[in-house]
C-alpha positions in Angstrom: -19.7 -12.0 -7.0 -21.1 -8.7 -8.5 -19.1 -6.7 -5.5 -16.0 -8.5 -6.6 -16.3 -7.4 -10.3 -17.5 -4.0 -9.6 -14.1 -3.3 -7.5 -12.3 -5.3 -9.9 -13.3 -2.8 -12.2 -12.6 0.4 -10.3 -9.0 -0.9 -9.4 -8.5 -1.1 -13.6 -9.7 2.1 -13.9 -8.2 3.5 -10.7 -4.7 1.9 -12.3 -5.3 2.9 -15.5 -6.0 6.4 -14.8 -3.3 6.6 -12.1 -1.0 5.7 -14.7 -2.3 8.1 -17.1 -1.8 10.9 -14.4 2.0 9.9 -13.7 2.6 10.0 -17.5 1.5 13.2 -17.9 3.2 14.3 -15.3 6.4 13.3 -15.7 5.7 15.2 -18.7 5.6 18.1 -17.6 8.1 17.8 -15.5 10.4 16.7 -18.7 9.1 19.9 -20.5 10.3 22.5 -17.9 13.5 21.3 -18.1 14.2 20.4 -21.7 13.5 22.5 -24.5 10.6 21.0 -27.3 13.6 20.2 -29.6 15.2 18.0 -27.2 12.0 15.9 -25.3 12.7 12.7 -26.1 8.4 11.1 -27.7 7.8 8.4 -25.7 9.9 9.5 -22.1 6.7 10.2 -19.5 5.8 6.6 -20.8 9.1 4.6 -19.2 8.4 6.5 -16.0 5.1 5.7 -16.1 5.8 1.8 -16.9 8.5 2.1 -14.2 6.2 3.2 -12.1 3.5 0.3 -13.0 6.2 -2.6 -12.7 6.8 -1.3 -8.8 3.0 -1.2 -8.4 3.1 -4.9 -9.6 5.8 -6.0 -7.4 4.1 -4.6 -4.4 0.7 -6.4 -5.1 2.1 -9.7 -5.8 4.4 -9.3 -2.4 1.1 -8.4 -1.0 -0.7 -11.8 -2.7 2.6 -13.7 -1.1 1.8 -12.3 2.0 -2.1 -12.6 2.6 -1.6 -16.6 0.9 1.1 -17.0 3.6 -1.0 -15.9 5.9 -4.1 -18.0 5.4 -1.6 -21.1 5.5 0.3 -20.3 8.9 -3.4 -19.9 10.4 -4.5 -23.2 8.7 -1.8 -24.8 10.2 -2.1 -22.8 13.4 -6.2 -24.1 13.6 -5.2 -27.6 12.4 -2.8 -27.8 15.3 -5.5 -26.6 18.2 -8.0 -29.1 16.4 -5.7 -31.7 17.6 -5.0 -30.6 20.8 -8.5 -30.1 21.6 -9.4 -33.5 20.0 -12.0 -31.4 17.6 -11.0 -33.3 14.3 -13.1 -32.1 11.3 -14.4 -34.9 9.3 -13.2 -34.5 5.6 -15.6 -34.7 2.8 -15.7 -37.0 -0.3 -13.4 -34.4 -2.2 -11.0 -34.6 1.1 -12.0 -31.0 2.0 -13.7 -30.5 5.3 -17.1 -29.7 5.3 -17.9 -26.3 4.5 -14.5 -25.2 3.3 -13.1 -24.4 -0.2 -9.9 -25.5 -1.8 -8.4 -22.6 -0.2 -9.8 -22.9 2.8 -12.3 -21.1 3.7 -15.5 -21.3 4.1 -18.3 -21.9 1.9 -21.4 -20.2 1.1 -23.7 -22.4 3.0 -22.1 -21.8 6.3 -23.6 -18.0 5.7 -26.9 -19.1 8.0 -29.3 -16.8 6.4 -27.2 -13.0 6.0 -27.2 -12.8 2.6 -27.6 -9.0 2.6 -24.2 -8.3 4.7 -22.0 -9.2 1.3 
């Protein structure tokens, strides 16, 4: 869980300062080719949010992508199961034993490598 907040973490800096870096940026760029008088304040700052709002599309296409994913090969091991007659029996919560609500599996199933996280 640590790992996961750690690169949580540098991804918000990463962003953050990537964004930074554009604005300034498209800053100069602005400055070469206008004079002071005529810069508009706040314009690096729409490129920049421009910018972001692509960077946001393209992870949640990404988060589409990886969620379709895990269902077609859900569906994909549910349908071997049945042809090899290799049911799963479902907990109490209706979850087969071992898994997650999404799936995968749980930390008990790790037998012992703790240190490979």
């Amino acid at each position: 869980m640590f790992r996961r907040l750690t690169w949580l973490g540098v991804g918000v800096v990463a962003g953050f300062g990537a964004s930074k870096w554009v604005e300034r940026k498209a800053r100069q760029q602005l400055a070469r080719y206008f004079p002071v008088s005529r810069l508009p304040l706040r314009a690096g700052s729409e490129i920049a949010d421009r910018a972001r709002d692509k960077a946001a599309g393209k992870i949640l296409d990404l988060r589409i992508a990886v969620e379709g994913g895990r269902d077609a090969m859900a569906a994909k091991e549910a349908e071997l199961r049945r042809q090899l007659g290799l049911a799963e029996a479902a907990g109490p919560d209706g979850l087969a034993h071992g898994h997650d609500h999404e799936g995968r599996r749980g930390e008990q199933q790790s037998r012992g490598r703790q240190f490979d996280r």
